[in-house]
C-alpha positions in Angstrom: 26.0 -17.3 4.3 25.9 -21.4 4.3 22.5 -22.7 3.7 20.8 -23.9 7.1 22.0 -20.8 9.3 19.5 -19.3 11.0 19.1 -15.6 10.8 17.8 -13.8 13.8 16.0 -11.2 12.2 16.3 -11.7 8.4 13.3 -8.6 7.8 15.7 -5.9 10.4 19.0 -7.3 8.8 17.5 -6.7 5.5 15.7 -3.3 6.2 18.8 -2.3 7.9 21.0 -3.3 5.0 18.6 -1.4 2.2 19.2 1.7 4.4 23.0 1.6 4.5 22.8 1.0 0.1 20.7 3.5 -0.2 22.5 6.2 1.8 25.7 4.7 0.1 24.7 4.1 -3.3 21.6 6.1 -4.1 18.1 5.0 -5.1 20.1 4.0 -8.5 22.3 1.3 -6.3 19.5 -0.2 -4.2 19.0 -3.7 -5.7 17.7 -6.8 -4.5 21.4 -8.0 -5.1 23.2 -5.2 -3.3 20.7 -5.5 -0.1 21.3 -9.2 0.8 25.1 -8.8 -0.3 25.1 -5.9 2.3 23.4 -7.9 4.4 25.5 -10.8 4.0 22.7 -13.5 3.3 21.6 -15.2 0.0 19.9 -13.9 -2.3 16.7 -16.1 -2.0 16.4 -15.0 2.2 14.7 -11.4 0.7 12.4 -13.8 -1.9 11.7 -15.9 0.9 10.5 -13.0 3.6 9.2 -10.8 0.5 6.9 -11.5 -2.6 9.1 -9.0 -4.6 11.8 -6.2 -4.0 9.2 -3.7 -4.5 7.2 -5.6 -1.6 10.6 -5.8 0.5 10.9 -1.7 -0.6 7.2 -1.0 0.7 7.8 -2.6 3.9 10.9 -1.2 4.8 8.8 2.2 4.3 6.0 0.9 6.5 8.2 0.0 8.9 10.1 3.3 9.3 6.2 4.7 9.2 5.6 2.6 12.1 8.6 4.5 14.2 7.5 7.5 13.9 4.3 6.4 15.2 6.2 5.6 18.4 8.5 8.8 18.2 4.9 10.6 18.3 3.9 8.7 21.6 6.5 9.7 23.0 6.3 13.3 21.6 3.0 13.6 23.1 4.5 12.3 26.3 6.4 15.1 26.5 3.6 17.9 26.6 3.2 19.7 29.7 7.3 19.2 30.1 10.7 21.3 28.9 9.6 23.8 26.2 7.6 23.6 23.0 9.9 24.6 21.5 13.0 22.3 23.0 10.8 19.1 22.5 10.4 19.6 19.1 14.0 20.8 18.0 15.3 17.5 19.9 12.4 15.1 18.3 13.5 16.5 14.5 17.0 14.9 14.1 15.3 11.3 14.2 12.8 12.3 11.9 14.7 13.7 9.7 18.1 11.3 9.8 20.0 10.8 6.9 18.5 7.1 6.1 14.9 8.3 6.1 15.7 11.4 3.9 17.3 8.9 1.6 14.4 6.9 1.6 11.5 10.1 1.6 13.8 10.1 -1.7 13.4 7.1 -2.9 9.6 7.2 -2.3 9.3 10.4 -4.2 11.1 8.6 -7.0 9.3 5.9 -7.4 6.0 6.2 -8.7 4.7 2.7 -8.0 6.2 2.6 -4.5 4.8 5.6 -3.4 1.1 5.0 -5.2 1.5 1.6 -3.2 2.2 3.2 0.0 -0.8 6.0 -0.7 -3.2 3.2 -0.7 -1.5 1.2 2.3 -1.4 4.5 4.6 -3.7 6.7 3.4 -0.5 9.1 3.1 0.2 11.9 0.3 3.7 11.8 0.7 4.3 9.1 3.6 7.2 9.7 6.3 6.5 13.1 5.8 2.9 12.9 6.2 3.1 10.9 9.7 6.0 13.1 10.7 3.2 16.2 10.3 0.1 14.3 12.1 2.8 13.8 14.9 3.6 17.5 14.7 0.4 18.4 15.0 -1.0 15.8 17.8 1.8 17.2 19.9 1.1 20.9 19.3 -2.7 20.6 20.1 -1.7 19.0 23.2 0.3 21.6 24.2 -1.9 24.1 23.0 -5.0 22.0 25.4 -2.2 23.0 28.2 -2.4 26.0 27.6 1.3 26.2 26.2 0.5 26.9 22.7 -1.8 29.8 21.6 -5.6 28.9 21.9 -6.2 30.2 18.4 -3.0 28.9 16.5 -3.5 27.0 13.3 -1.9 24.0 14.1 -2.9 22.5 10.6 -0.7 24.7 8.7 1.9 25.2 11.4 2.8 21.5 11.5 3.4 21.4 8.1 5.3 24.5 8.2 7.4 23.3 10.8 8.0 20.3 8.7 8.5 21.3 5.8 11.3 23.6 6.8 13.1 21.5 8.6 13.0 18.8 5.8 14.6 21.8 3.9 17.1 22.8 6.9 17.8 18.7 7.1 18.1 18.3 3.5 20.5 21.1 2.8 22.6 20.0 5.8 26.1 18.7 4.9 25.1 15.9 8.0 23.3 16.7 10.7 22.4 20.5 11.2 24.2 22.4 14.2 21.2 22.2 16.9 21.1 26.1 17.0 20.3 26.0 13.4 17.9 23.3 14.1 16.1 25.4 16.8 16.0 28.5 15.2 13.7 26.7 12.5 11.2 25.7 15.0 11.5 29.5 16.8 10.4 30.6 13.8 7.7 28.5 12.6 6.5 28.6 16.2 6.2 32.4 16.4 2.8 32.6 15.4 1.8 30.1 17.5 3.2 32.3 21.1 0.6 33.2 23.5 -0.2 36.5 23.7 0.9 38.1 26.5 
C-alpha cells in the first residue's frame, strides 16, 4: 500500500486478516509478516497500532471476547421467547465459528498469550470462559421464568453444554448439520427439564 493512504480501520483490517492466516495457515503461519501482507498494508501499520505482535495477538483475542459479550446480550434478550433449547442451538454456530476455534487454538498454544489474557480477563481459558458465563446468564434467566428447572445446576450445565459443543464443533468437517447441533444441547439440557 503507498505510504500516505489512509486506512479506515487499520485494527479490523488487521484482526480480520490474522483470522483468515490463521484459519489458512495454522498458528505456525500467523506472523506479523503474513497478517499485514494479508491485509494488504505495510508492515509498520501493525507496529504503529500495536506495541508488538503479541500485543496485536492479545487484542485480537480481547476483541473476539468483547463479541461474545454482545452475543450474550442478545442471548439474554431472548429469554422468555422460542425454546431453550432453539436459542441456544442457534447462538452456538457464532460461538463456535471456524476463526474463533482457530484462535481458542492458538490461545491454548501459546503460553504467554494466554497467561496475558488470564490476567487481562480474569479468564481460565478465555473465549471459552465468556462463552460459559453467557451460557449460564441465559439459562438462570430462563430458569427465573420459570423455563428451566428451579433446581438445575446451571454451573455445571453451562459448561457441559459448552464443552460438548466445542467437541461437536471441533470434530465438525465445517459447520455441524443443525440437527447434530441440537441434539447436543437436548442432551446437556435434559437434566435441566421441569418436572412435570
Amino acid at each position: 500500500m503507498p505510504t500516505g493512504v489512509a486506512i479506515r480501520d487499520p485494527r479490523g483490517q488487521l484482526f480480520d486478516a490474522a483470522e483468515r492466516v490463521l484459519l489458512r495457515d495454522g498458528p505456525s503461519g500467523l506472523t506479523s509478516r503474513a497478517v499485514t501482507a494479508e491485509a494488504g498494508v505495510a508492515k509498520g501499520v501493525l507496529h504503529r497500532h500495536f506495541a508488538d505482535f503479541d500485543a496485536f495477538l492479545a487484542e485480537l483475542a480481547l476483541d473476539r471476547v468483547a463479541r461474545i459479550g454482545a452475543q450474550a446480550a442478545a442471548l439474554r434478550a431472548m429469554a422468555g421467547s422460542g425454546t431453550v433449547a432453539g436459542n441456544l442451538a442457534a447462538a452456538l454456530p457464532d460461538l463456535f465459528s471456524p476463526a474463533i476455534l482457530a484462535l481458542i487454538g492458538l490461545v491454548i498454544a501459546r503460553d504467554e498469550l494466554r497467561a496475558w489474557l488470564r490476567a487481562a480477563t480474569g479468564s481460565r481459558i478465555p473465549l471459552i470462559s465468556e462463552s460459559t458465563a453467557m451460557t449460564a446468564d441465559y439459562l438462570a434467566a430462563e430458569r427465573d421464568l420459570g423455563r428451566v428447572a428451579a433446581d438445575a445446576d446451571i454451573g455445571t450445565l453451562a459448561p457441559t453444554l459448552i464443552g460438548a459443543a466445542h467437541l461437536l464443533f471441533t470434530d465438525a468437517d465445517g459447520t455441524p448439520e443443525p440437527a447434530a447441533v441440537a441434539r447436543v444441547v437436548a442432551a446437556a439440557l435434559a437434566a435441566a427439564r421441569r418436572p412435570l
